[in-house]
N, C-alpha and C positions, 0 to 999 in steps of 0.2 A: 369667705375667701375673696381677696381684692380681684377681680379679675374675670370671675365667674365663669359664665361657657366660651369666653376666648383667650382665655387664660394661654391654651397651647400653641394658639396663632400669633402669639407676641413673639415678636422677631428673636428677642433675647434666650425666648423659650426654643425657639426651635434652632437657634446657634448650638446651645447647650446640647438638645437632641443629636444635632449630628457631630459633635465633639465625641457622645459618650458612643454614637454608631461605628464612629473611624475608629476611635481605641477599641470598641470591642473586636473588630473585624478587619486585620491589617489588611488584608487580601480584597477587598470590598471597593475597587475605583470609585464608584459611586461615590458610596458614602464619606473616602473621601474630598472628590471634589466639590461633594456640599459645602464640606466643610472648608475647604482652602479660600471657595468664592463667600462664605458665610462672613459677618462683622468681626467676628476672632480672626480672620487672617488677612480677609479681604483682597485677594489676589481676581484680577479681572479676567475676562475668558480670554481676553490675548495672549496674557501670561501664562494661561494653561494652555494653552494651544501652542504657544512657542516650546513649552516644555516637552509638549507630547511630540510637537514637529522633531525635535530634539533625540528622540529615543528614547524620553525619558518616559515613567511608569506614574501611577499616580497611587504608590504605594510606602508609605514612610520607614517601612524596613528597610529600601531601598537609597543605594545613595542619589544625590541629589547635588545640585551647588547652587551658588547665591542667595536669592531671597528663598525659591523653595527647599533647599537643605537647610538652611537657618531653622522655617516651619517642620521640616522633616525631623531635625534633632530634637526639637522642642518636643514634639508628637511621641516621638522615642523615649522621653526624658519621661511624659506623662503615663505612656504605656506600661513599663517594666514593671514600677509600685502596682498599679492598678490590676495586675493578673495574682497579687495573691490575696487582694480583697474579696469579704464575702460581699454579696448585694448590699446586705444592711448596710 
């Protein structure tokens, strides 16, 4: 395998991680605002802090506006299918 023992420390690898952690677990801030600050969404921590100054949540069930409800519908969009997948 190309990649060997850092295979899971490759930025790409752990974007993917925390894409498939927020969809598993809407409820999970964390995971998340990994993922909003990760290369898939790229949102800087001003932008989250302005959100959260805001009242807003950092949970994509939830509404949202501008750049982060664009990300939040997106997240929504990817959720729905994925809860009637098995693992495989």
């Amino acid at each position: 395998m190309v990649g060997g023992k850092r295979f899971y420390h490759r930025s790409e690898i752990a974007a993917l991680e925390s894409l498939l952690r927020c969809l598993a677990s809407p409820a999970d801030e964390n995971a998340c605002v990994a993922l909003l600050r990760s290369p898939l969404f790229g949102f800087t921590d001003e932008e989250l802090l302005l959100h959260r100054s805001r009242g807003g949540v950092f949970s994509y069930l939830r509404p949202a506006s501008g750049r982060m409800g664009k990300a939040f519908t997106t997240l929504r969009d990817w959720h729905g299918p994925l809860r009637g997948l098995s693992p495989s």
